[in-house]
N, C-alpha and C positions, 0 to 999 in steps of 0.2 A: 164251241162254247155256247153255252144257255142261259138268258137271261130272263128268269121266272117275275111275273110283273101282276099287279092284281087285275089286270083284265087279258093276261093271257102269258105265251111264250115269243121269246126272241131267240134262231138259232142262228147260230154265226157263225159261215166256215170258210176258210183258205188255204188254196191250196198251193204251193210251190213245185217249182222247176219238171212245169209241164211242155212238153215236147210245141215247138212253135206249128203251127196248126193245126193243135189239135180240136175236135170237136168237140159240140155240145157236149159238157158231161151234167147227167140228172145227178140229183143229190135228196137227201132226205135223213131224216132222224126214226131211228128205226128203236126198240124196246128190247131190253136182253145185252147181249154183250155182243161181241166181233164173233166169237165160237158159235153164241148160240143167239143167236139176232132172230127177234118178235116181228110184231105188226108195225107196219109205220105208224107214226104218230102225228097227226094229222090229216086236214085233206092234202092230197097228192098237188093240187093246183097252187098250194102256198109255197110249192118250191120250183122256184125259177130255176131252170139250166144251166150252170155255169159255163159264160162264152168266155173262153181266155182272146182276148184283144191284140195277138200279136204279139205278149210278152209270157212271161213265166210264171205270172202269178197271178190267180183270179179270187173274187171274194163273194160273197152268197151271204143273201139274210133272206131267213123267213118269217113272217108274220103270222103268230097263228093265234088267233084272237077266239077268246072260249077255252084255250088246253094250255093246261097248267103240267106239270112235269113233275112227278111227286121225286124228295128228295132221297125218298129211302128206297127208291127203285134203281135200276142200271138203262141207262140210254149208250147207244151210238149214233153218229153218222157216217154216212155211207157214201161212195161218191162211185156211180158206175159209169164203165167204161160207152154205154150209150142209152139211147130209151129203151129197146128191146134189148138188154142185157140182163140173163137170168142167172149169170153165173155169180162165182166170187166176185166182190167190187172191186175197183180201182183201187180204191182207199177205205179204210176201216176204222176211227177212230172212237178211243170211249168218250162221251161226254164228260165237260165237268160245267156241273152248274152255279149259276150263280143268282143269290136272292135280295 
């Protein structure tokens, strides 16, 4: 989810029933769809790592002050399996926004 605000965006993701130690997974909101997935949107440093803590579920917010998310475009996010992961991600999801 996307939380469009007048001085920027909020994205907010979670993830379920992740294997117990798994690693940092990076994450990001990307432009276009899952098929055909853009540029990130934003800078790279507004998105923290998601550390799962030992349990199966972890939660991620980014901050990204200055970018607004227009609503007649298509976002996702993306949650890959590490930092050098060039492949298909972990996870795919389309956005839905909210104003």
């Amino acid at each position: 989810m996307a939380a469009v605000h007048d001085w920027g965006t909020v994205a907010l993701v979670r993830i379920r029933r992740l294997p117990r130690g798994a690693a940092a997974l990076p994450w990001h909101v990307h432009e276009g769809t899952c098929a055909t997935r853009g540029a990130v949107v934003g800078p790279l440093a507004s998105y923290s790592p998601l550390r799962p803590a030992g349990g199966e579920t972890v939660d991620g917010e980014a901050v990204l002050g200055g970018v607004w998310l227009d609503p007649d475009r298509r976002y996702t996010i993306d949650v890959h399996r590490g930092p050098d992961d060039t492949g298909p991600p972990l996870a795919c999801v389309e956005l839905t926004l909210r104003t």
